[in-house]
Backbone as JSON, one array per atom type, in Angstrom:
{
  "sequence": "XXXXXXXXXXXXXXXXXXXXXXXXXXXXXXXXXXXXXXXXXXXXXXXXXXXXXXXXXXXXXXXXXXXXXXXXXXXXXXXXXXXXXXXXXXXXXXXXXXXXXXXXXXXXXXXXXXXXXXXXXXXXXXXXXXXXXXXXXXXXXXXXXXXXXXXXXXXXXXXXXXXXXXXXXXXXXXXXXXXXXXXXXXXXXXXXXXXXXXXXXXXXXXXXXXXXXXXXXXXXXXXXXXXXXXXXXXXXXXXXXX",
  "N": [[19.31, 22.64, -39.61], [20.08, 25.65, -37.86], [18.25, 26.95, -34.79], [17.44, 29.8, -33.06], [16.23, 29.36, -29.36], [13.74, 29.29, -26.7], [13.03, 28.32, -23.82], [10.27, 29.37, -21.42], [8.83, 29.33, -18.48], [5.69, 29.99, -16.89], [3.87, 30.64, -13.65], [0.8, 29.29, -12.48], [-0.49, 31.85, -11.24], [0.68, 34.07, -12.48], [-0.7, 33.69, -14.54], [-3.52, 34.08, -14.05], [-5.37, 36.37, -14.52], [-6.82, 38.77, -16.84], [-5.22, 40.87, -16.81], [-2.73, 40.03, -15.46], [-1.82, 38.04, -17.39], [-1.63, 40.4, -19.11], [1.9, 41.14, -18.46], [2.78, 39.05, -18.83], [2.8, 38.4, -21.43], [4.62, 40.37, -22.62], [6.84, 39.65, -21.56], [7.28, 37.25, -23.6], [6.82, 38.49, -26.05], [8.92, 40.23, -25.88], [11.33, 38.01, -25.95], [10.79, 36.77, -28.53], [11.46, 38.46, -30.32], [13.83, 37.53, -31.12], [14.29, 35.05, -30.65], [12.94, 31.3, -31.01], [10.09, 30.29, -29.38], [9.18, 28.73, -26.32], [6.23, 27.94, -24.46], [5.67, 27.47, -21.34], [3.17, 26.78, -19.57], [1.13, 26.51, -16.48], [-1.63, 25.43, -15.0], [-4.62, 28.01, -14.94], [-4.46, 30.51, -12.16], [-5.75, 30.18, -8.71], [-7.07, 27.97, -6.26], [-10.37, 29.62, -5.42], [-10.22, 30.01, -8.18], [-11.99, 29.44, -11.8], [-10.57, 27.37, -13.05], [-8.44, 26.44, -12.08], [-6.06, 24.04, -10.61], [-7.15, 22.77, -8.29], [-9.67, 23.15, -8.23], [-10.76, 22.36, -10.06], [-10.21, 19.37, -9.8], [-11.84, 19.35, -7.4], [-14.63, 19.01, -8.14], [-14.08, 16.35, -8.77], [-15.13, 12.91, -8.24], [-14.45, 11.37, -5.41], [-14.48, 8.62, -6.06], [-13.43, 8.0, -8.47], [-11.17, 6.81, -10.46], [-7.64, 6.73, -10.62], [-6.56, 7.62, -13.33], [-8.76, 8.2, -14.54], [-8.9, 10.86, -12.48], [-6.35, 11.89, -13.26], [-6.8, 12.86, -15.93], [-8.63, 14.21, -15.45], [-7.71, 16.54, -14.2], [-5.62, 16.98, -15.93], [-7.0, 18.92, -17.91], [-6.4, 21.58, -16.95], [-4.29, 22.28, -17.4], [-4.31, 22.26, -20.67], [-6.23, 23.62, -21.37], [-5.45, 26.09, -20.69], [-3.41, 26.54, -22.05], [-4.45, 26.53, -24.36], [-5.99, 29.11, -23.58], [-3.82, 31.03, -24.11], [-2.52, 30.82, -25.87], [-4.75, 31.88, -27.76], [-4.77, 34.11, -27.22], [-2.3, 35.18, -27.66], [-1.98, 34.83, -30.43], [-4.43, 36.55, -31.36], [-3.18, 39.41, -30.65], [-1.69, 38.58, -32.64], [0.54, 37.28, -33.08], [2.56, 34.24, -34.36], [1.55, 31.56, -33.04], [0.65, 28.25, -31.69], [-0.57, 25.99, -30.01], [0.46, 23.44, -28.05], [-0.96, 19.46, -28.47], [-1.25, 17.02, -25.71], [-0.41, 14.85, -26.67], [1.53, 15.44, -28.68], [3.53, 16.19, -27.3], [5.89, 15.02, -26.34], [6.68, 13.71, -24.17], [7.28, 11.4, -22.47], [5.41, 8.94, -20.45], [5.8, 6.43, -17.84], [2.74, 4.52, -16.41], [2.15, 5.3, -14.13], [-0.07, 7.39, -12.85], [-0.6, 10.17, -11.31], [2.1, 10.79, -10.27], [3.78, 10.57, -12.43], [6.52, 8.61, -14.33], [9.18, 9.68, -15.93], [10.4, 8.23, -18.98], [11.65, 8.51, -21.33], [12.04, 11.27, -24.09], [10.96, 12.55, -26.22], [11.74, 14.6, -29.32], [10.02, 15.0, -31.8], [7.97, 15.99, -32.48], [7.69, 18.45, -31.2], [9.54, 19.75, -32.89], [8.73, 19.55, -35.01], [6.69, 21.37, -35.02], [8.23, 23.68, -34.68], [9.23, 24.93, -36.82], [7.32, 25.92, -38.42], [5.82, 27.58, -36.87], [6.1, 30.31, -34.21], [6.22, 30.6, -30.96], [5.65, 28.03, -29.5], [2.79, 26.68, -27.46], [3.0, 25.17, -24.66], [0.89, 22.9, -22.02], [2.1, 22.3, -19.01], [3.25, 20.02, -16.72], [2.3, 17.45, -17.36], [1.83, 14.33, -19.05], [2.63, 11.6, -21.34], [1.27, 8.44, -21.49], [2.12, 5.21, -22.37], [0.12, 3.73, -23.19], [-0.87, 6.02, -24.39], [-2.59, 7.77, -22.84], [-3.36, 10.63, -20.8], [-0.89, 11.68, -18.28], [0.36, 12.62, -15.38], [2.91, 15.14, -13.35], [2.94, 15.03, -11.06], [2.3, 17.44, -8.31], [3.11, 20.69, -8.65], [4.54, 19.91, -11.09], [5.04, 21.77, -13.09], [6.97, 23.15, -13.68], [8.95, 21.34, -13.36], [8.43, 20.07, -15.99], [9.35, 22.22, -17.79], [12.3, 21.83, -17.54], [12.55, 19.58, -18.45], [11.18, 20.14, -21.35], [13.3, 21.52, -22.03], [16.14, 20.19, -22.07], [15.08, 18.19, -24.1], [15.33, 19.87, -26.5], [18.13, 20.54, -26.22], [18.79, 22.34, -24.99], [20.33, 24.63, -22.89], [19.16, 26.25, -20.85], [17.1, 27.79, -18.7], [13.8, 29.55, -18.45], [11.91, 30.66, -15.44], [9.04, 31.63, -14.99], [7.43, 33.55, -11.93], [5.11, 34.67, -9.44], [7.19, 35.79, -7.55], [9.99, 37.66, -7.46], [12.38, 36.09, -7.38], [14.69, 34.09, -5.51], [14.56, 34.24, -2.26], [15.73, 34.49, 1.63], [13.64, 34.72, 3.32], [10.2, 34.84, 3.44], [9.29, 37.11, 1.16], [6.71, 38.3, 0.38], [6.1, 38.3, 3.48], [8.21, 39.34, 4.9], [9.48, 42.46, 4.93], [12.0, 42.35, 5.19], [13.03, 40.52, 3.7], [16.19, 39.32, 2.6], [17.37, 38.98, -1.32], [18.35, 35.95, -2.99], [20.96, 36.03, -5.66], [22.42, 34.16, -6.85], [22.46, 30.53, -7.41], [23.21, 27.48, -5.52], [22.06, 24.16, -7.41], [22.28, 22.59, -5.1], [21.65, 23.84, -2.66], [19.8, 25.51, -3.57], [18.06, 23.03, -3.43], [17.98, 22.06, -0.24], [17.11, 24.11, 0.96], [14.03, 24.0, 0.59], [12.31, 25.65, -0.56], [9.62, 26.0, -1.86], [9.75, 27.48, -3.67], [10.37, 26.17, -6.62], [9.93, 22.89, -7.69], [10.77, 19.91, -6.81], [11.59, 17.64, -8.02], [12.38, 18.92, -10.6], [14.66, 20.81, -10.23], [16.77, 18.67, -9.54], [16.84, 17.32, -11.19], [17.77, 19.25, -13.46], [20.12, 19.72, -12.08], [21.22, 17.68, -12.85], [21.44, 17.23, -15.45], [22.67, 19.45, -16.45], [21.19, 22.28, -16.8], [20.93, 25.53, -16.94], [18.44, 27.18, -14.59], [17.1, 29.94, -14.66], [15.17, 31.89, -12.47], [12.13, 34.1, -12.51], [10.99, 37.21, -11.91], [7.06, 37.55, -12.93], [6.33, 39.91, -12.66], [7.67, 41.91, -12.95], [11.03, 43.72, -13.92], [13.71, 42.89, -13.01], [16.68, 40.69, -12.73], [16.07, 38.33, -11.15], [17.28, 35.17, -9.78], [19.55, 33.24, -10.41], [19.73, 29.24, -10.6], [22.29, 27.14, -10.4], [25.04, 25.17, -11.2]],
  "CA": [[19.17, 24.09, -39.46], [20.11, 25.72, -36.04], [17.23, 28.15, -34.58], [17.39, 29.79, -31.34], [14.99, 28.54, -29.07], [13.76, 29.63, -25.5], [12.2, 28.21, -22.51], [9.6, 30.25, -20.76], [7.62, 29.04, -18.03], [4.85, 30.57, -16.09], [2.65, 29.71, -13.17], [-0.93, 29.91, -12.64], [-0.81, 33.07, -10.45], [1.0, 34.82, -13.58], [-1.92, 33.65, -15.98], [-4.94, 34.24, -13.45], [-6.45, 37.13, -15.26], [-6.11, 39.52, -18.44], [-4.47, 41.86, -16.24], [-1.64, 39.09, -15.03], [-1.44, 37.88, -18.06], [-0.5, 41.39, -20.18], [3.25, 40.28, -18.59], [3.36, 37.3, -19.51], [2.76, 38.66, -23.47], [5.21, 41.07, -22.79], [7.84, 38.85, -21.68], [6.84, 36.0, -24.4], [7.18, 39.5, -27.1], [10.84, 40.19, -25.97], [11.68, 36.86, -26.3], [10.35, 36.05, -29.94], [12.06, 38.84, -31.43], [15.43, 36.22, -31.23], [14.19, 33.31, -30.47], [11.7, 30.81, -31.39], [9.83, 30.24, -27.92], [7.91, 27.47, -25.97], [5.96, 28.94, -23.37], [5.0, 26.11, -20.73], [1.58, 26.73, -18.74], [0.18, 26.01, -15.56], [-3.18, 26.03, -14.51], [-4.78, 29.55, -14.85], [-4.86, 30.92, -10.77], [-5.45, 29.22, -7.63], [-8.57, 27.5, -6.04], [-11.02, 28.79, -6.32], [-10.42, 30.19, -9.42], [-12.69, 28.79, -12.04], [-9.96, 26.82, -14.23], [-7.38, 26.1, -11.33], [-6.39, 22.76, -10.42], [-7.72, 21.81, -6.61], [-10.94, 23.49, -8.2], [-11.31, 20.98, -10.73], [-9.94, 18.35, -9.07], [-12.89, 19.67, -6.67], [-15.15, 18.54, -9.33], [-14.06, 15.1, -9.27], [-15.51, 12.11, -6.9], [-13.35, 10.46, -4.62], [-14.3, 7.45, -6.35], [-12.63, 8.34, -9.79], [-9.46, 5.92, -10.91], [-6.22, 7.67, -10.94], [-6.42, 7.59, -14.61], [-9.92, 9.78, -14.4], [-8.43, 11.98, -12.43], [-5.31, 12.45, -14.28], [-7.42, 13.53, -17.18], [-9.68, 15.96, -15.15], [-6.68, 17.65, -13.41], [-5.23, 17.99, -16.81], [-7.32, 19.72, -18.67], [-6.29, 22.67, -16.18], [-3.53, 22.99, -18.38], [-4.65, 22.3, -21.5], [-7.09, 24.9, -21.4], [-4.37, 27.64, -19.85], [-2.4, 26.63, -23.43], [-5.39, 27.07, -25.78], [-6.39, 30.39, -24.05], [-2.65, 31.86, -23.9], [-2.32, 30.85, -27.3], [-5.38, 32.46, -28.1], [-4.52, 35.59, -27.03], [-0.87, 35.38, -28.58], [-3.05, 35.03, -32.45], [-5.21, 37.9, -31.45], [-2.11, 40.01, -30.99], [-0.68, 38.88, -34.5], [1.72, 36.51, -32.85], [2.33, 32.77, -35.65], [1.56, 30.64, -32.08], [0.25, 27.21, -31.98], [-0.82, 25.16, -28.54], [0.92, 21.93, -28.66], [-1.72, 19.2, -27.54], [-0.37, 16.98, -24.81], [0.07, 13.87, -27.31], [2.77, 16.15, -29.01], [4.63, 17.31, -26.48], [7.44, 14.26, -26.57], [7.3, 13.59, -23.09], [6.77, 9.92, -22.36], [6.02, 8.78, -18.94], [4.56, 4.85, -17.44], [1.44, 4.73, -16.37], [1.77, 5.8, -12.83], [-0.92, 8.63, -13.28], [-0.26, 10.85, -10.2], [3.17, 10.96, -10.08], [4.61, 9.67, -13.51], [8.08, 8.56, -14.05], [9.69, 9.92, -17.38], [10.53, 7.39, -19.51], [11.85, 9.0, -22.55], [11.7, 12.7, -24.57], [10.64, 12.62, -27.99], [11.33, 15.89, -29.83], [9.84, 14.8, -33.04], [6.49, 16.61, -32.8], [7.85, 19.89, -31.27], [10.29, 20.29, -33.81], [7.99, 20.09, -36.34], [5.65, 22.49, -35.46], [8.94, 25.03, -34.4], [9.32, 25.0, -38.03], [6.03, 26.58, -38.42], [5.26, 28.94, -35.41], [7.22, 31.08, -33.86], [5.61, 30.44, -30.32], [4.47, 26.92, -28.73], [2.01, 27.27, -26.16], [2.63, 23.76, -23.91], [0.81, 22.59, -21.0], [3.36, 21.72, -18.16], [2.87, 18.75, -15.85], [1.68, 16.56, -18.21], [2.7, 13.77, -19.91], [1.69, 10.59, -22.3], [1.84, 6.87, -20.93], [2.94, 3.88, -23.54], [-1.05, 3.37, -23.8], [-1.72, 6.79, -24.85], [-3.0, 8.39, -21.99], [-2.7, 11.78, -20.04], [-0.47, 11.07, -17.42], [0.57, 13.91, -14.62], [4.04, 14.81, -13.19], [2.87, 15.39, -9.45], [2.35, 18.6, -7.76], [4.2, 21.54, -8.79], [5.28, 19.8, -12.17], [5.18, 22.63, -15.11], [8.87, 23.48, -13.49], [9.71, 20.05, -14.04], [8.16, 19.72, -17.49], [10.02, 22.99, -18.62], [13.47, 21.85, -17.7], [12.65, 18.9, -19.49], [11.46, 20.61, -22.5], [14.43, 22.51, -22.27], [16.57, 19.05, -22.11], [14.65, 17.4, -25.21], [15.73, 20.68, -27.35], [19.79, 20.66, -26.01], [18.49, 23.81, -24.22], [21.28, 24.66, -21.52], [18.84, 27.02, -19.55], [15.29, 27.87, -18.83], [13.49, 30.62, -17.56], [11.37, 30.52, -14.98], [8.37, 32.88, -13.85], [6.58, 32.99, -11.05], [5.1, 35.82, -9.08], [7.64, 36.6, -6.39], [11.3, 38.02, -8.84], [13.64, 35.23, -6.85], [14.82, 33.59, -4.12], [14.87, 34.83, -0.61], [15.72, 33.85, 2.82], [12.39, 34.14, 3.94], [8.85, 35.11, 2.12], [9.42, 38.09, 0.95], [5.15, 38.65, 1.26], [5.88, 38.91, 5.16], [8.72, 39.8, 5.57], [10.1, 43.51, 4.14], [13.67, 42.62, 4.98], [14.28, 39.64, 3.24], [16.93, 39.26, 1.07], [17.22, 37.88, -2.36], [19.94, 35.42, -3.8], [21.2, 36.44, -7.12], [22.78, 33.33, -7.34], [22.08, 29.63, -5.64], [23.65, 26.51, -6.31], [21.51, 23.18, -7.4], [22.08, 22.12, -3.67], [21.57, 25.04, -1.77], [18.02, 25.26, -3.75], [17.24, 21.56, -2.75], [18.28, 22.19, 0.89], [16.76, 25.62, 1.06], [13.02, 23.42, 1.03], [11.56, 26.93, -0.14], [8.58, 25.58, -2.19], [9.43, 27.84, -5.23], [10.77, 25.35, -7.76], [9.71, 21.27, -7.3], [12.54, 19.19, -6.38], [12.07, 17.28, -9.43], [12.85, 20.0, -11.31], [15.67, 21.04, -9.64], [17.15, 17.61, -9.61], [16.98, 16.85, -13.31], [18.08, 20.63, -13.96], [21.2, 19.23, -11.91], [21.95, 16.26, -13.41], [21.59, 17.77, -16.85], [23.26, 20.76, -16.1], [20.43, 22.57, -16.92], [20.53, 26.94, -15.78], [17.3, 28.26, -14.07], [16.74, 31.88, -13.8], [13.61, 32.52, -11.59], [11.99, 35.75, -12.3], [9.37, 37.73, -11.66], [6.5, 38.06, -13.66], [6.17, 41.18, -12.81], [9.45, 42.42, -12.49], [12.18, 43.78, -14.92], [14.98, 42.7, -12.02], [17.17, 39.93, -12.82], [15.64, 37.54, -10.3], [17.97, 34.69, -9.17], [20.48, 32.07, -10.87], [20.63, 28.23, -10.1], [23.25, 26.41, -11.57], [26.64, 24.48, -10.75]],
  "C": [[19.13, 24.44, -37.98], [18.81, 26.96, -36.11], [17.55, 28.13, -33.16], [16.29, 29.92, -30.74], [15.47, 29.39, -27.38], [12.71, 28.72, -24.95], [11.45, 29.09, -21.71], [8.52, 29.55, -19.54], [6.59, 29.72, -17.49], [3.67, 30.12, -15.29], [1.58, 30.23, -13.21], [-1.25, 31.55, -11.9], [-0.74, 34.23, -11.45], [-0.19, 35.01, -14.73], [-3.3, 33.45, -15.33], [-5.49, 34.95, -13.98], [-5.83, 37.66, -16.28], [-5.24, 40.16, -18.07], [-2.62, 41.11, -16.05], [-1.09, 38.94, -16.42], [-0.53, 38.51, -19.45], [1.21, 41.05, -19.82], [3.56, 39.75, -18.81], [4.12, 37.43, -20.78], [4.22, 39.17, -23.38], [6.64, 40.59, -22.44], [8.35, 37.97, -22.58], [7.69, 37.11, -25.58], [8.48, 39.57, -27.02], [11.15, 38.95, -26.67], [11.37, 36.58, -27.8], [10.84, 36.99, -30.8], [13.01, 37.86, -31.74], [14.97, 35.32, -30.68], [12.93, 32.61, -31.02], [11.34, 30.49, -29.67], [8.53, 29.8, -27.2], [7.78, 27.94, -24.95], [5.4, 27.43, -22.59], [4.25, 26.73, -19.44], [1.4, 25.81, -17.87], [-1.22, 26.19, -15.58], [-3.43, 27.34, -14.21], [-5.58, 29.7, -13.14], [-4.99, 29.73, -9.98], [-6.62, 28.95, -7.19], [-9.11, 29.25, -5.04], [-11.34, 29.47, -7.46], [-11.09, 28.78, -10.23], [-11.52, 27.24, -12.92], [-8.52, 25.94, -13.24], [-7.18, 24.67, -11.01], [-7.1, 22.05, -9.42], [-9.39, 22.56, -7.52], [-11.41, 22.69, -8.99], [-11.38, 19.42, -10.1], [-10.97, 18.39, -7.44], [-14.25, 19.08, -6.75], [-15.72, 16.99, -9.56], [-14.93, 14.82, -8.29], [-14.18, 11.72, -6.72], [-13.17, 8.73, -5.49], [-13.52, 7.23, -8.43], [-11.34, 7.61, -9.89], [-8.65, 7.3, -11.44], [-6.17, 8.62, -12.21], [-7.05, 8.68, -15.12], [-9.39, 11.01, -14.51], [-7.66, 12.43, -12.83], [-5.65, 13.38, -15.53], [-8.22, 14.61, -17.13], [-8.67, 16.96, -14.82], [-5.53, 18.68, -14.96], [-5.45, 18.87, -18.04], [-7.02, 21.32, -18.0], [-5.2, 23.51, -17.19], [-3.48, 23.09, -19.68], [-5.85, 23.81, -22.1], [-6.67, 26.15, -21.5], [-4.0, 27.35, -21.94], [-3.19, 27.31, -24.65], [-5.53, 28.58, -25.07], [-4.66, 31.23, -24.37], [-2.58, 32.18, -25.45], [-3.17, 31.8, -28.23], [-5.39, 33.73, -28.46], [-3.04, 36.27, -27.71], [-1.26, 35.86, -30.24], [-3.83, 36.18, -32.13], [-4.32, 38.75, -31.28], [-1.36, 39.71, -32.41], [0.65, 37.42, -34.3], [1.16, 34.69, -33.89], [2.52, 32.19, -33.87], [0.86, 29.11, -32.28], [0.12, 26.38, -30.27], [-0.77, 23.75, -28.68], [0.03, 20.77, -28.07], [-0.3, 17.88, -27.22], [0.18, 15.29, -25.15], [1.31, 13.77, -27.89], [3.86, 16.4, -28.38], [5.59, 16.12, -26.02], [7.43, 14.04, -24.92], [6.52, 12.28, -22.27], [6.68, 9.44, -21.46], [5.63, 6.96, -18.82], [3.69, 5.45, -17.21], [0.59, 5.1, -14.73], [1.53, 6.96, -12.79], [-0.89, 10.03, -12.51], [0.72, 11.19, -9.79], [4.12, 10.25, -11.6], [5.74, 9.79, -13.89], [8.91, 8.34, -15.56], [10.18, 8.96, -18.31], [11.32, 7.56, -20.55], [11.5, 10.49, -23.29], [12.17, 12.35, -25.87], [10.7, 13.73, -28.44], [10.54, 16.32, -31.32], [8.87, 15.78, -33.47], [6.91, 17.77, -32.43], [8.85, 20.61, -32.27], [9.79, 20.38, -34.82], [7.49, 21.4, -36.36], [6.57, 24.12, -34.85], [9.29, 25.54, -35.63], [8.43, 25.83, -38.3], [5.07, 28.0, -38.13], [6.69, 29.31, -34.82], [7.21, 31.48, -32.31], [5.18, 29.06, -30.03], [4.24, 27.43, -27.79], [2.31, 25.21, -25.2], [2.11, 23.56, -22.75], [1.7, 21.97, -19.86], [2.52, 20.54, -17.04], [1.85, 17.59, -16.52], [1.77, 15.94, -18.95], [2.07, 12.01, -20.96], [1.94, 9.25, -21.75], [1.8, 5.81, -22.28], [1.61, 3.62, -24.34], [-1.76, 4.91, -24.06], [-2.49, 8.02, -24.03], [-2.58, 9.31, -21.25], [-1.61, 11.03, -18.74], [-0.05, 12.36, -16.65], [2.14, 13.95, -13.96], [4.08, 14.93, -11.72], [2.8, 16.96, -9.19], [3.32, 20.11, -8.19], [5.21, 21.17, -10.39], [5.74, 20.9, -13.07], [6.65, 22.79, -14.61], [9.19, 22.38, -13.91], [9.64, 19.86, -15.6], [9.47, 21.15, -18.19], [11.57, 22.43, -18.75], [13.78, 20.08, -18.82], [12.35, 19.05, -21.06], [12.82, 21.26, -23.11], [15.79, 21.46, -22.76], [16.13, 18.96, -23.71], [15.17, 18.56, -26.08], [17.03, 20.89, -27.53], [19.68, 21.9, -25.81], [19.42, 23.76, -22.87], [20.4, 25.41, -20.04], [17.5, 27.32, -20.11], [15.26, 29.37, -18.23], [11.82, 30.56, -16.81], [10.52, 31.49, -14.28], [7.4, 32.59, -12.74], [5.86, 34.96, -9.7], [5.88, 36.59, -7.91], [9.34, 36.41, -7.53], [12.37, 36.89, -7.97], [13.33, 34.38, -5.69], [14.98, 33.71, -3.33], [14.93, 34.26, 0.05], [14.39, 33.84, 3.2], [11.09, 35.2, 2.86], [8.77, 36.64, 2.06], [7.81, 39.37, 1.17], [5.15, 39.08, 2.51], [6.73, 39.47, 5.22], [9.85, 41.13, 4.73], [11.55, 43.57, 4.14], [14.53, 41.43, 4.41], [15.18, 39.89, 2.32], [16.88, 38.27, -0.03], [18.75, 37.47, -2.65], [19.95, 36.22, -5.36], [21.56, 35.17, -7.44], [22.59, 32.15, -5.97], [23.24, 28.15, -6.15], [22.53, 25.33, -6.36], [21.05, 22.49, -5.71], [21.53, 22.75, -2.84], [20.05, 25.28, -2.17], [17.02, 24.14, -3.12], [17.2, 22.18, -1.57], [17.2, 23.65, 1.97], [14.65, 25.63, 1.6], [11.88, 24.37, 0.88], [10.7, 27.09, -0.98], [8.66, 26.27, -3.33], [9.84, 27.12, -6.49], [10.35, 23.92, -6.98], [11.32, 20.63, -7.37], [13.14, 18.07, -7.47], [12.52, 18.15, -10.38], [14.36, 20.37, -11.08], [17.28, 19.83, -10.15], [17.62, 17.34, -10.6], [17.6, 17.94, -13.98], [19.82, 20.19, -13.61], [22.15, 18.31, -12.16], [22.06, 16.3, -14.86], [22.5, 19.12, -17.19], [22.53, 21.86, -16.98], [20.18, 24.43, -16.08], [19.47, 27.06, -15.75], [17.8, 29.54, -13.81], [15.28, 32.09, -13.5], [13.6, 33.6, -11.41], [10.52, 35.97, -12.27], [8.63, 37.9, -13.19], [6.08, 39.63, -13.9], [7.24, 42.69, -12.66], [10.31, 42.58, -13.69], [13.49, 43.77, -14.62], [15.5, 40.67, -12.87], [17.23, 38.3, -12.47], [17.25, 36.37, -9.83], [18.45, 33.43, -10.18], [20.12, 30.56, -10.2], [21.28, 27.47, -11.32], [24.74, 25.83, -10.39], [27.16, 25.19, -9.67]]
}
């Protein structure tokens, strides 16, 4: 049975408060009239929000094994999934928050940087059957023995284009709070301009901290479209692709 399916990501800045988060819904809502649609979560806000990651990872000791910390850093997103989800079912929405055993994405056991191994879609296809909404934690992944494992810095971009991969998803969508890509930070400076369109390379090269380079990378070698848009924005934001 074919179903159409979306990619959604969103970072923590998007899902810092109730306020942030009414866009999110309202993006998630479009989307689920036609599609079925996996929403992939960062950590809710930035340190020192209470739930963020350097604030947990604040938390830890220094003397904590990788492994530890892998498991403290990712409840950042585990948490983001259950409340999003939460709030999706109190609106009416059939959602479900996939935990991070489910989510098909198999790494070794190098906890801090882990190195994909395999994408299982077994478990999200079940429960797309079901719901009409996954909620997934991004940057986060399972090692051979079972264990959280992390995708490095800046993962949930990476994790989405790999969810997007494991489904035979050609394209993602990516939010984040600034609607694209500009020559320079659009925060300072009132005259940047935005791309509409970039290519895979020109993103790498470009070094401009809004997508991870794993992401990118794997988006390119899969041929994989990003569209980076605003969360708060009903503009088009910016293309990469071929």
């Amino acid at each position: 049975m074919h179903m159409n399916m979306k990619v959604m990501k969103f970072g923590g800045t998007s899902l810092r408060s109730e306020a942030t988060r009414k866009y999110v819904y309202r993006h998630v809502l479009e989307s689920s009239k036609t599609n079925k649609v996996i929403v992939v979560v960062s950590a809710m806000g930035r340190y020192p929000d209470a739930y963020a990651t350097d604030t947990l990872l604040s938390m830890g000791s220094e003397f904590l094994t990788r492994q530890e910390k892998a498991r403290l850093v990712s409840m950042g997103e585990q948490l983001s999934a259950l409340k999003i989800c939460s709030e999706l079912l109190d609106m009416g929405i059939r959602a479900y928050a996939l935990p991070f055993f489910d989510c098909g994405i198999l790494t070794d056991e190098n906890y801090d940087y882990a190195k994909v191994l395999k994408l299982d879609h077994t478990g999200i296809r079940k429960k797309l059957n079901s719901y009409d909404v996954l909620v997934v934690g991004g940057f986060i992944g399972i090692s051979p023995s079972g264990h959280v494992t992390t995708l490095g810095r800046g993962g949930s971009d990476y994790s989405a284009v790999l969810f997007a991969d494991m489904l035979d998803l050609k394209e993602v969508d990516i939010y984040t709070d600034v609607d694209g890509v500009y020559d320079k930070d659009p925060k300072l400076n009132e005259y940047a301009i935005k791309y509409d369109k970039l290519t895979y390379d020109e993103m790498l090269n470009m070094k401009s901290r809004v997508l991870h380079d794993r992401c990118v990378n794997y988006a390119k070698d899969h041929h994989i479209r990003i569209y980076l848009k605003g969360t708060f924005s009903t503009s088009l934001g910016t293309i990469v692709e071929d």
